[in-house]
N, C-alpha and C positions, 0 to 999 in steps of 0.2 A: 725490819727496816720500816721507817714513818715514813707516812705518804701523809700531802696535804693538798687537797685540793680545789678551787673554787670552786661554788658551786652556781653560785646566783650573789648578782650584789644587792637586788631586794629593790623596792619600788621607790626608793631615797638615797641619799648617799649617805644615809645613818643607819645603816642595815646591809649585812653582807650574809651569805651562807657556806659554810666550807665545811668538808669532809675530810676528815681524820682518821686514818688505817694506820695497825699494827701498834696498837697500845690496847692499855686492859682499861676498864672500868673509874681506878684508882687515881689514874694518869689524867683520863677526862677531865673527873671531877676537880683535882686539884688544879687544872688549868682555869677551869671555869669561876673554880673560889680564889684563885689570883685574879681573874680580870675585873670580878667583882669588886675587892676587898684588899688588892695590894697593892692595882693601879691610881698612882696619884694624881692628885686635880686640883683644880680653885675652886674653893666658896668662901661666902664669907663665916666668919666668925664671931669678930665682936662689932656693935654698933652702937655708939656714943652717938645719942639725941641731943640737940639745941633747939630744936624748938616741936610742936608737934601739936597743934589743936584738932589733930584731924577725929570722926569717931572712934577709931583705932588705937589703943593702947597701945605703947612701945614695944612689948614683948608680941603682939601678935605681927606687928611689921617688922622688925627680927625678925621672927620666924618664915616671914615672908621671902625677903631678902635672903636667908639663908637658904631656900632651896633654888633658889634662881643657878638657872645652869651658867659658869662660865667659860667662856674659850680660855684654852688652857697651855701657854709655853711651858711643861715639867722641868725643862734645859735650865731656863734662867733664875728660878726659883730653886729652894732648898725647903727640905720637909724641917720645920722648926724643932725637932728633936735632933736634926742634925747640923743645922746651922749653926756656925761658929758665934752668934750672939745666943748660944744655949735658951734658944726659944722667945727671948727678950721682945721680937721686934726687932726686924731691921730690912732693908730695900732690900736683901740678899732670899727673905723667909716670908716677906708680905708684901700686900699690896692696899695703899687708901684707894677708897671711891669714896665722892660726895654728890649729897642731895641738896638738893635749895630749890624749894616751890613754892605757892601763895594761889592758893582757889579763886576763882572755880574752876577744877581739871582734875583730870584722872591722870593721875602719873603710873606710868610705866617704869617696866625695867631700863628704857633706853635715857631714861633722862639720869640715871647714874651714871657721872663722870667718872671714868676710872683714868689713874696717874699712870698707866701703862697704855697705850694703844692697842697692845695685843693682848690685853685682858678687859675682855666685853662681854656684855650678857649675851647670849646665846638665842636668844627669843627675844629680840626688842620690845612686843607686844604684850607681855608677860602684866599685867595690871598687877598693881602695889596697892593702892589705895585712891578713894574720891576725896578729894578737897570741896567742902563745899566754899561759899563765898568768905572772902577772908580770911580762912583756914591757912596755916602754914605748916611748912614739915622741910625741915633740914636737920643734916645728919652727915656721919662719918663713919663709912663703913671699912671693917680691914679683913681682907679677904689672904689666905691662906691655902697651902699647899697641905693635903689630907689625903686618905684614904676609908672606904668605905668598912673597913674592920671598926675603925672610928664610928662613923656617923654615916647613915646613909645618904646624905648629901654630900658626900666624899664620892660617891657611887658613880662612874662613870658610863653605866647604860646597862641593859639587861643580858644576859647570856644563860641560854640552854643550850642541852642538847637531846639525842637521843640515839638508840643505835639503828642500823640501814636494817634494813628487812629484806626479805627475799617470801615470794608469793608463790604457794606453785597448785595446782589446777589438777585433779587425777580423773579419771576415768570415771569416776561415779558420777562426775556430775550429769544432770540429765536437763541443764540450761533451763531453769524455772524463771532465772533473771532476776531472783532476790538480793542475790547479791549487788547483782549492780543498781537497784533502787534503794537500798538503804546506805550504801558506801559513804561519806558524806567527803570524801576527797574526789570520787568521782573516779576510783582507781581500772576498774572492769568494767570493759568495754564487751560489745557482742559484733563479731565480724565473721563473716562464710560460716552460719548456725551454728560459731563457738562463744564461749566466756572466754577472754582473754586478759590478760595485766596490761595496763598502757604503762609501758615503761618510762614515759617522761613524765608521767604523774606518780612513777611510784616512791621515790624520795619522800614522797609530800606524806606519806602515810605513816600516822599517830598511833596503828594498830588498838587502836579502841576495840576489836573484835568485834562489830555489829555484824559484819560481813560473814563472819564462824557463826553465829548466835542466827542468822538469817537462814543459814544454808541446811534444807532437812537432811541432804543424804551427805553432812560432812565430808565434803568433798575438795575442803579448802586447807591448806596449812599455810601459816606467816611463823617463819622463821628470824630469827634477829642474829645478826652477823656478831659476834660478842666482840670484836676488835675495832671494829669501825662503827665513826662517829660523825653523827649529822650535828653540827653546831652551827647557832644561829647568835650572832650579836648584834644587838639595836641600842646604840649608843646617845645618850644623852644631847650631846652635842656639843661637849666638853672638848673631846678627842673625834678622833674619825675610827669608827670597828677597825682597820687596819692596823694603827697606832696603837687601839687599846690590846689587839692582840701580840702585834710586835714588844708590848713593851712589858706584858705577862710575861713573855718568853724570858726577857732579860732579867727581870725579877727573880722567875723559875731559878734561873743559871746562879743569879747572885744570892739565894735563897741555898741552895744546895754544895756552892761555894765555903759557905758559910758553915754548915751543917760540918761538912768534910774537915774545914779547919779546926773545927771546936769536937770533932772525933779524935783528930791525931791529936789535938792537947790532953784526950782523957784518958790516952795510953798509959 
């Protein structure tokens, strides 16, 4: 049986932590290479210059623009490989944004107009480029639904994980307190002249093993739960971690949907 649990939503609301029991290794990892690399987003794509005197080549403000995070409706958009205008271009599979400046200013991500309201950069503060005086720069950007198997600015945020650990303390130890000096999670504690695990910090443990490597009379064992999984998502700010994990899920489903169909055809 799966267990899923929250663990922590993390110090933003672009950071969650939840815990995953009763899957193997396999299961992990391919949730994680979906939320990376199957969950789709906006960015831009192509950008047709009209004017540009700024220091800045066209191709390095491209490339600027192209990693600009943007908020992201998946719903009302279609991935261009499946859009009925077969990739063409159309309201259905893209989106324009236009620029139009004239120095002296530093333009930002916010002064891209985009023709949808709910697709907007994500970091309005995000610098583009300096105009100095005179200097102009307009453009026409078309921004597209992707995935990060594509390009890493299809990427909708970072995700690891790792498995839960269990800490346990035997008789030998004779309380020297190395352990808890070099811990760098801060896991061992010392209370009524014992070494003890503080269990609310012990999630937090990377098992680096400095703690084993510190302790003379090995006295320590860190065991890893092989089922259970600490994952962590820190999201771009395309999607919200919730979203980009609900929508692996559906993926997962219509991924293995798929698989199933194309077995019974090869009966």
């Amino acid at each position: 049986m799966i267990e899923v649990r929250l663990l922590d939503k993390g110090d933003n609301e672009n950071k969650i932590y939840f815990m995953l029991k009763g899957v193997n290794t396999a299961f992990a990892n391919t949730l994680r290479r979906i939320m990376v690399n199957r969950v789709a987003v906006m960015a831009i794509e192509t950008v047709e210059f009209r004017k540009n005197s700024s220091i800045l080549y066209d191709e390095l403000i491209a490339h600027r623009l192209g990693l600009i995070p943007l908020t992201t409706e998946a719903k009302s958009y279609n991935l261009a490989e499946e859009c009925s205008c077969k990739g063409k271009g159309c309201a259905k599979c893209s989106l324009k944004l236009t620029l139009k400046a004239k120095g002296p200013k530093t333009i930002f991500a916010s002064d891209l107009k985009s023709k949808d309201p709910k697709i907007i950069p994500v970091f309005p503060k995000i610098p583009i480029v300096k105009l100095l005086d005179k200097q102009k720069l307009e453009l026409e950007a078309t921004a597209i639904l992707g995935t990060g198997k594509v390009h890493a600015k299809w990427a909708p945020g970072k995700v690891h994980y790792k498995n839960k650990v269990s800490i346990e303390i035997n008789k030998d130890c004779d309380i020297c307190k190395k352990c808890v000096d070099v811990c760098p999670q801060n896991i061992y504690e010392i209370k009524n002249n014992q070494i003890l695990v503080n269990k609310d910090k012990l999630l937090s443990c990377h098992y680096c093993e400095a703690c084993l490597d510190a302790c003379p009379k090995n006295a320590i064992a860190i065991n890893q739960e092989p089922e259970t999984f600490l994952f962590t998502i820190e999201s771009w700010g395309q999607l919200s971690p919730k979203d980009i994990a609900l929508e692996s899920v559906n993926v997962f489903n219509d991924m293995l949907s798929d698989f199933t169909k194309k077995l019974k055809k090869a009966k």
